[in-house]
N, C-alpha and C positions, 0 to 999 in steps of 0.2 A: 220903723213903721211911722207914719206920717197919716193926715187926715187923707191926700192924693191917694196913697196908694191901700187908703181902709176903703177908699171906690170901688179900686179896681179888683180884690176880694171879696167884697161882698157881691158886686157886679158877676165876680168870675162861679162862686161857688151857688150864686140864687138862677145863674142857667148850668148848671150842674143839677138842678133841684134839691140842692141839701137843705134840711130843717133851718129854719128860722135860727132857732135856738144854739143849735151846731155854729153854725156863722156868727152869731152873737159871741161864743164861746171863743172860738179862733181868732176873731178879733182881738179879741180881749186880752187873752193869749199871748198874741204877736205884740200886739204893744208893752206886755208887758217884758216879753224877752227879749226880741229887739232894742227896748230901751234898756236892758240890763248888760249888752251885746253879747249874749248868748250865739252861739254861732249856730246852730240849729235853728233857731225863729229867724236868723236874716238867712239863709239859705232858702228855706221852707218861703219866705217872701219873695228873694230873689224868682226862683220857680215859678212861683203863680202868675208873679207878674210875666213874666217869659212866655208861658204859656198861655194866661190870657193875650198878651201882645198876638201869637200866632192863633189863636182860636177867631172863626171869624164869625164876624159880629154885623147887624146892623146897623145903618145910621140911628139913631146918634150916637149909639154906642161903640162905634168903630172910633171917632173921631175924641169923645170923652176919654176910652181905655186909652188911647195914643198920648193925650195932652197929661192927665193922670198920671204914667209914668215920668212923662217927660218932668213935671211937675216934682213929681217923688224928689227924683233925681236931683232936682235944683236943692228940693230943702233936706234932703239926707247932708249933702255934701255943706250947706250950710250948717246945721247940727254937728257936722264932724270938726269943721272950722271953729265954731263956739267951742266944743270941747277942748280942742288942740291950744286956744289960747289961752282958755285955764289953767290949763297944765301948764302950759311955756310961763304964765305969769306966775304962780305956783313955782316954776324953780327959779325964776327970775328974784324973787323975793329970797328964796333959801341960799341963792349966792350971794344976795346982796346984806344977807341977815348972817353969812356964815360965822359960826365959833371959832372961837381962838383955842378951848379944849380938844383934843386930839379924839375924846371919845364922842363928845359934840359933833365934831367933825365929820366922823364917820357915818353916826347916825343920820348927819345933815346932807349926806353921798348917798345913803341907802336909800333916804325920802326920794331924792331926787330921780337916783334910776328908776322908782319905781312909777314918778310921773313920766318918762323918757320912755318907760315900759306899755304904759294906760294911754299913749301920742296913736291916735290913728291913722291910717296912711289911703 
């Protein structure tokens, strides 16, 4: 969830006429699960945005929903890049730091698959 695509949500659900409050809530929500990547709040995002992209809209809300996704789009995929290079430095350090103990070792394997695991694609 990004500020772009907290537009296109509230945008999408305030001509839906949903409560105030409601949209406050889902906001909230989604930022919070999204940023935990919960795979239900980015689905649940993906969707709205999809469907507000096809829902039609007047100027200037035709042109804001369009740039907003596009927008999304830019900073998810930069958010996935900052991620990805924590993690790559993260094992970069643990091979460079590796032990010379055999059960050090392994533990220093395990860490690492598990940032290899947390790499978004």
């Amino acid at each position: 969830m990004t500020p772009a695509s907290e537009i296109i949500v509230r945008w999408y659900f305030e001509e839906q006429e949903a409560d105030e409050s409601f949209i406050d809530d889902l906001v909230a929500t989604l930022y919070e699960g999204c940023g935990k990547g919960e795979a239900d709040s980015e689905e649940l995002l993906a969707r709205v945005i999809a469907t507000a992209l096809q829902t039609e809209k007047e100027e200037p809300w035709n042109s804001v929903v369009e740039l907003a996704a596009k927008l999304h789009a830019e900073l998810s995929g930069v958010d996935r890049a900052i991620h990805n290079l924590q993690q790559l430095s993260l094992i970069s350090d643990a091979v460079e730091k590796m032990p010379n103990s055999p059960i050090a070792r392994r533990i220093t394997v395990m860490k690492i698959k598990e940032c290899v695991a947390r790499l978004k694609v």
